[in-house]
C-alpha positions, 0 to 999 in steps of 0.5 A: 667396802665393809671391811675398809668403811672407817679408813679415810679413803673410803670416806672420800669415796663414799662422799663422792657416791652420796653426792651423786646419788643426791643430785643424780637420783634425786632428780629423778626421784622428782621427775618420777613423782611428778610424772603423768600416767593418764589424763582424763578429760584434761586432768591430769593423773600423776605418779605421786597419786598413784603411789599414795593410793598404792600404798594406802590399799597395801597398808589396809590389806596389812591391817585386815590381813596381818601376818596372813599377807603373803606376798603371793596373796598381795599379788593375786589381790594385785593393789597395783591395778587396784590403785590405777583403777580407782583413782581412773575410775574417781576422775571419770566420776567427778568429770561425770559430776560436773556434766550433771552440774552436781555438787556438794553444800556447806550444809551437807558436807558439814553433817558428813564431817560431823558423823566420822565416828573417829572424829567423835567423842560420845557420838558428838564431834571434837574439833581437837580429836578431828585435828589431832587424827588428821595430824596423827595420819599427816593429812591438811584439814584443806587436803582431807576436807577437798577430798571429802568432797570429792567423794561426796560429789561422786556419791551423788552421782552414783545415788543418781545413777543407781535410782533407775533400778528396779526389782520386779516380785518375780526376781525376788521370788526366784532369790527367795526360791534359791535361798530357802526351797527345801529338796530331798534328795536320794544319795548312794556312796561307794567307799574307793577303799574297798578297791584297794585289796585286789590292786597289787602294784609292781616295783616298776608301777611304783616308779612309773607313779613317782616320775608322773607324780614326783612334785607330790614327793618332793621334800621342800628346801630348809633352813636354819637361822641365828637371829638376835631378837629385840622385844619391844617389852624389854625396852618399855619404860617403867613409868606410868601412863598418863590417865589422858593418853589411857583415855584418848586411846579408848576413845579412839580405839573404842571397836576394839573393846566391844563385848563378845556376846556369844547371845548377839545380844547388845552386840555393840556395847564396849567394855568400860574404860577401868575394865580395859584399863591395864590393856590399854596401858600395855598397849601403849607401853609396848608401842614406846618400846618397839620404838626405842627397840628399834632405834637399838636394833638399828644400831647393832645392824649398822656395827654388825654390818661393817664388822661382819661379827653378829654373835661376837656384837651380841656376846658383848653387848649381852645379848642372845642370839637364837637358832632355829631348828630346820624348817620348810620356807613356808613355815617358819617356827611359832617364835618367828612367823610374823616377821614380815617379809622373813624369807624374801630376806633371808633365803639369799643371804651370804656368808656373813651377810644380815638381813635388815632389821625385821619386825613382828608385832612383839619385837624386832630382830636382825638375822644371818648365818643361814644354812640351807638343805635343798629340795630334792625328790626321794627315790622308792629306797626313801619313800617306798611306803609313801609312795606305794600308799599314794599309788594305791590311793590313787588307784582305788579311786580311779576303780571306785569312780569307774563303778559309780559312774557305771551306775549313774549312766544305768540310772539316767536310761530309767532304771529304778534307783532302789533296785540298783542299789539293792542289786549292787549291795550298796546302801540307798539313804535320803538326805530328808528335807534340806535347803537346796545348797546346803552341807549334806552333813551324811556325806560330808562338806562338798560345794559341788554336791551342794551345787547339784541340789540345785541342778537336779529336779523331777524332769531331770533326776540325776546331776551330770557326775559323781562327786568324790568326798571324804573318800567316798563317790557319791550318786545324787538322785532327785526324790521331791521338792519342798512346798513353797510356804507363802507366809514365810515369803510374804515376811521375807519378801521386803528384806530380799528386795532390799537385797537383790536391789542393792545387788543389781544397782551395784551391777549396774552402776559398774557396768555404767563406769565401765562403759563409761570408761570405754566410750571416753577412751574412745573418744580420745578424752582418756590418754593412758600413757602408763601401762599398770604392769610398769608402775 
């Protein structure tokens, strides 16, 4: 079909196929839009919302992530039942609402618009920066003002809802206990590499390891790929920006300009319009010209497309077309790491096939010619050296936990710790006075060590294992524990209520939902006809 698009028959024929898809597809396209996925108490929850609340958490998760977004991270978040659940989650709330005969005034809703910092210029509202940032997101001031007030109601009643918690002084103590009780505790380690000299492994151990361990071997496929960029800069115009356009950016962008105070002090004061001035102005210039790049980029993907000549499109338009050196799919080079979803496309191209035109932050670029090395694992001939360190690694490790357990298990039947460690030539420290979790900066970063600060105590003075750190086994030992200091807890003990307050009503208000949600279902007031997965 590429090699014959511009012949008079396949015209014909494409023709006859758009006209399908238009009726066909686009039917369907409607139907699925409007499709019911769930009715709760009667309301009914449709496709279309479904998909808006999708995409609005995935774009978030882009905004907050950038480039780190994989697709792997996306799943794991998993937006698709996110998305399900909250717009469940809202109509059983406002359902809730209307039984508790809630609702939200004029007034009230009035002083909740007007306090949107994106609606404010010099912390008063503007009625045309609120109209134009509705228009800029496309939303109807009714559609954004109805469900403003949707939330507003279910706010009201989660306050509601919330107001029955209470916080008792025994539950802050406690908190209080955790956060800032000091502890000192006995530590013994053991290098694991002092057990690498009597271990000498055979040719046939080596092979042994590598079939038990060949994934930690295994050289990851490559790639190599030309590409032809298109910088967003290249295409900017060269006129000036407008003095109002510079401003109404400020204002609207005024978080991104805030001072970094290394003291903390005047945390939040932004940076004036003249100092920000030339940065703003780069910004917007290279916003106009990632458009105009694009519009370009397109056009080259559509000609190389149907005539198959990436680098022959770039000789004669001038154009530079890059390759890579080999690289790990998970690690792209520097020059193209942000190119959003730049494996997925590329990792199954033909010959001669392009992807579409991807994008960075800085350009976009249309890729193709793709050579692939694919993963193997190495044999003892290729990675002898590596294997056979690895093995005695292991081994080691295995020898040195074996002794330091062996050492635990003599402690915890009442032997003196000071005399073991003196028997065995090994060095007894003190960690000295810590806050019971914290990093024993002597041993190094450990969350389980940290954890066991918490575990042991004077009834019970050892943890139930020995921790491998910084390629050493440690061996906890409780010695004493910090006084309270009762001045210190009467300055802390309002703030920590707060806390534990907000922590428990947080709790406790999605336990309510989720019972809630529950009795409803089983009421037959919630018909769920889509599963999640599906959608």
């Amino acid at each position: 079909m590429r090699k014959h698009a511009k012949s008079w028959l396949m015209k014909v024929i494409l023709g006859i196929i758009i006209i399908v898809f238009v009726f066909y597809f686009g039917a369907m396209r409607g139907r699925e839009q409007t499709e019911t996925i769930a009715v709760i108490d009667g309301v009914r929850l449709t496709y279309a919302e479904y998909s808006k609340e999708y995409q609005n958490i995935t774009d978030s998760y882009r905004q907050r992530y950038g480039d780190n977004l994989t697709d792997d991270i996306l799943k794991k978040l998993n937006p698709r039942k996110m998305a399900f659940d909250n717009l469940m989650n809202q109509l059983i709330l406002l359902r809730k609402a209307d039984e508790f005969k809630l609702d939200v005034s004029d007034e009230e809703f009035k002083i909740a618009i007007f306090s949107f910092p994106a609606f404010q210029i010099d912390g008063k509202f503007n009625k045309t920066l609120y109209e134009r940032v509705l228009r800029q997101n496309r939303l109807a001031p009714e559609d954004f003002e109805a469900s403003q007030k949707r939330m507003l109601k279910i706010g009201k009643l989660e306050r509601l809802i919330k107001e029955s918690v209470k916080v008792s002084e025994k539950e802050a103590h406690d908190i209080y206990r955790i956060q800032y009780e000091k502890i000192n505790a006995n530590y013994i380690k053991i290098a694991a590499k002092d057990f690498r000299a009597g271990i000498k492994p055979s040719e046939k151990d080596l092979e042994k390891y590598l079939k038990e361990h060949e994934e930690d071997f295994r050289v990851p496929q490559k790639l190599r790929v030309k590409y032809i960029p298109f910088p967003g800069k290249d295409f900017a115009g060269s006129e000036e920006v407008s003095d109002e356009l510079i401003e109404e950016y400020y204002n609207y962008y005024k978080d991104r300009f805030k001072k970094d105070n290394k003291d903390n002090k005047d945390a939040d004061e932004v940076r004036p319009l003249s100092e920000v001035k030339e940065e703003i102005m780069s910004s917007l210039k290279l916003t106009e010209g990632m458009g105009i790049a694009l519009d370009a980029a397109e056009k080259a993907h559509d000609i190389i497309y149907q005539e198959e000549n990436l680098a022959e499109y770039a000789r004669e338009n001038k154009l530079e077309v890059k390759t890579t050196a080999f690289f790990p799919a998970g690690n792209p080079p520097e020059e193209i790491a942000g190119v959003r979803d730049l494996i997925k496309e590329v990792i199954d191209l033909k010959e001669k096939e392009i992807t579409p035109v991807l994008s960075d932050n800085q350009k976009h670029y249309i890729f193709g010619e793709v050579s692939i090395k694919p993963s193997y694992i190495p044999g003892l001939k290729d990675a002898g050296s590596e294997i056979r360190e690895a093995y005695l690694d292991a081994e080691a490790r295995k020898l040195c936990k074996k002794r330091a357990l062996d050492i635990l298990d003599r402690l915890k039947t009442g032997q003196d710790i000071q005399k073991v460690a003196k028997k065995e030539g090994l060095n007894l420290a003190e960690t000295g006075m810590i806050l019971a979790g914290s990093n024993i900066q002597e041993i190094g970063y450990s969350q389980e060590v940290s954890e066991a600060l918490y575990e042991i105590s004077k009834k019970k003075p050892y943890p139930g294992d020995v921790y491998y750190v910084d390629g050493n086994y440690v061996i906890l030992g409780f010695k004493e524990r910090g006084k309270p200091d009762a001045k210190d807890w009467e300055e802390k003990k309002k703030d920590l209520k707060i806390f534990l307050l907000r922590l428990k009503e947080q709790k406790y208000f999605s336990s309510w939902l989720e019972e809630t949600r529950e009795s409803m279902i089983k009421e037959g007031k919630i018909e769920i006809l889509k599963d999640v997965t599906s959608l």
